[in-house]
Every structure is written in C-alpha cells, then in structure tokens.
C-alpha positions in Angstrom: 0.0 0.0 0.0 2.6 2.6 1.0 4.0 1.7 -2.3 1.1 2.5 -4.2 0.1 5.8 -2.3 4.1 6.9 -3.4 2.7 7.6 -6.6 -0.7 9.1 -5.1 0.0 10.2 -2.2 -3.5 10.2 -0.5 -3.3 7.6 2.2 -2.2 8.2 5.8 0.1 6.0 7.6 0.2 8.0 10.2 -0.2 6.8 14.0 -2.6 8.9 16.2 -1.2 10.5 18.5 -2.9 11.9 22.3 -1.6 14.1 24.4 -0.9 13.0 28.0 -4.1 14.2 29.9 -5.4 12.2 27.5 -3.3 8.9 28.4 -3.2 10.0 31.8 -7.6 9.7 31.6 -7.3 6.3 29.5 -5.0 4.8 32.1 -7.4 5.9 35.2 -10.2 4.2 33.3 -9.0 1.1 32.7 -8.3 0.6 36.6 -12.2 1.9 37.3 -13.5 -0.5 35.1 -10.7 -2.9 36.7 -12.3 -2.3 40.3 -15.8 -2.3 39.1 -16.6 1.6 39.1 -18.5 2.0 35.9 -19.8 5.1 36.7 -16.9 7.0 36.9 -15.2 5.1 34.2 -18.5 6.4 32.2 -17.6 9.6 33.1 -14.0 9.7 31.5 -15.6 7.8 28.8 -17.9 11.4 27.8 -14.8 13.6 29.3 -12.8 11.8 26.6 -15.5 12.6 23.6 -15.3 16.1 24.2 -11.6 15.9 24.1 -11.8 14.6 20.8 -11.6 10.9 22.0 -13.7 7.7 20.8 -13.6 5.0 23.2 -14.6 1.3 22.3 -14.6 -2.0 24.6 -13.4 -4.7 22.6 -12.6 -8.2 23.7 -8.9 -7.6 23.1 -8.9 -4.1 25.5 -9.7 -0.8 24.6 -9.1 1.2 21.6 -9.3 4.6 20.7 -9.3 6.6 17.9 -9.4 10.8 17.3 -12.7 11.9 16.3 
C-alpha cells in the first residue's frame, strides 16, 4: 500500500497521536473498570469525547481513535 500511495499520495500512515491528559484519563479508566466503578469510568468515557476521543470495549482491550 505505501508503495502505491508513493505515486498518489493520498493515504495516511500516520499513528494517532494523544496528548498526556489524554493517556493519563485512559490509564485511570481502565483501573475503574478494573475495580468495578463504571460510573466513573463512564464519566472519562464522555470527558474523553469532548476531548476529541472515541472509546470502544473490545474483547482484546480498549481502543481509541481521534474523532
């Protein structure tokens, strides 16, 4: 692919990048939702979003992307 987009140049291969209050809030999640505490992890959950955020649960962990 990044062979192809050489000649085109319209793909990203860019990683996305957050800023540490960012990580810091993604880290203090996980151990809410490690001790149970769903509210409050809910609540860094919508913090997040209107930082710019998305959140999703997978099986695998969390992933985030930059909205």
């Amino acid at each position: 692919m990044r062979g192809l987009d050489s000649v085109m140049g319209i793909m990203n291969f860019e990683e996305e990048q957050i800023g540490e209050e960012e990580r810091l809030l993604l880290q203090e999640r996980k151990m809410l939702r490690k001790e149970g505490n769903w509210e409050e992890a809910d609540r860094i959950r919508i913090k997040l979003a209107g930082m710019g955020v998305e959140i999703s649960d997978t099986p695998d962990g969390v992933v985030w992307r930059l909205t």
